[in-house]
N, C-alpha and C positions, 0 to 999 in steps of 0.2 A: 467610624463606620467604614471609612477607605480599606483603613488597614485590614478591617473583617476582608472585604469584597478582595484584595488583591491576594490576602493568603489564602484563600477557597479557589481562584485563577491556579495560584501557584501550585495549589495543592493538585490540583486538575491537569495542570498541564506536567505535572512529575507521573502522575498517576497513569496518564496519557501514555507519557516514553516508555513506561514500563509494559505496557499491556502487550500481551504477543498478536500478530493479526487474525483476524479470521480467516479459518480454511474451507474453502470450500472444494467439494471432489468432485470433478466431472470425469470419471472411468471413460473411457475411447479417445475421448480428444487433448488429455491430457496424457504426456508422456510421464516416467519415475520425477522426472526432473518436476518442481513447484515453479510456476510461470505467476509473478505478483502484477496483479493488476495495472500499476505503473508501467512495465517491459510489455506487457498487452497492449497500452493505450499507444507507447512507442513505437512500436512494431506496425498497426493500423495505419497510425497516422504517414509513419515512415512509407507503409507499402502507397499509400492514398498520395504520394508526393509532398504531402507537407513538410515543409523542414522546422528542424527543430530551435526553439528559443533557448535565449539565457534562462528560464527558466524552469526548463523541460527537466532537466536530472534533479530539482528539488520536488517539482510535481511527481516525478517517477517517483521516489524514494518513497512522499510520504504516501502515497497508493498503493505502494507496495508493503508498508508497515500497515495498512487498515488493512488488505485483505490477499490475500492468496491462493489459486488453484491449483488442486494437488490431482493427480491421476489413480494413486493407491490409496488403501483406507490406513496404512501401517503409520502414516504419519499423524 
């Protein structure tokens, strides 16, 4: 039964790496440029004075592979 449970993980977490993020389009307030969610929370946090952890550029990354704002529909 292990073996069942860790290769359905496995299988999930390949499946995971592969998926492209979701886009989403906000026209006016996003520029041509795609701004990922992670560079978003960065940029807040950065303006707000918080500085950044050891682990701010893994959060950024994988926030950035879940979801993305895009400005044009062409993408």
């Amino acid at each position: 039964m292990k073996k069942t449970i860790s290769k359905k993980a496995e299988s999930h977490a390949r499946h995971a790496s592969e998926r492209r993020p979701r886009r989403v389009r906000l026209p006016g307030f996003i520029t041509e440029e795609e701004v990922g969610l992670g560079d978003l929370v960065k940029r807040v946090t950065s303006a707000a004075g918080i500085k950044p952890c050891g682990g701010c550029q893994q959060r950024a990354a994988a926030l950035n592979r879940w979801l993305v704002f895009t400005g044009s529909r062409s993408r």
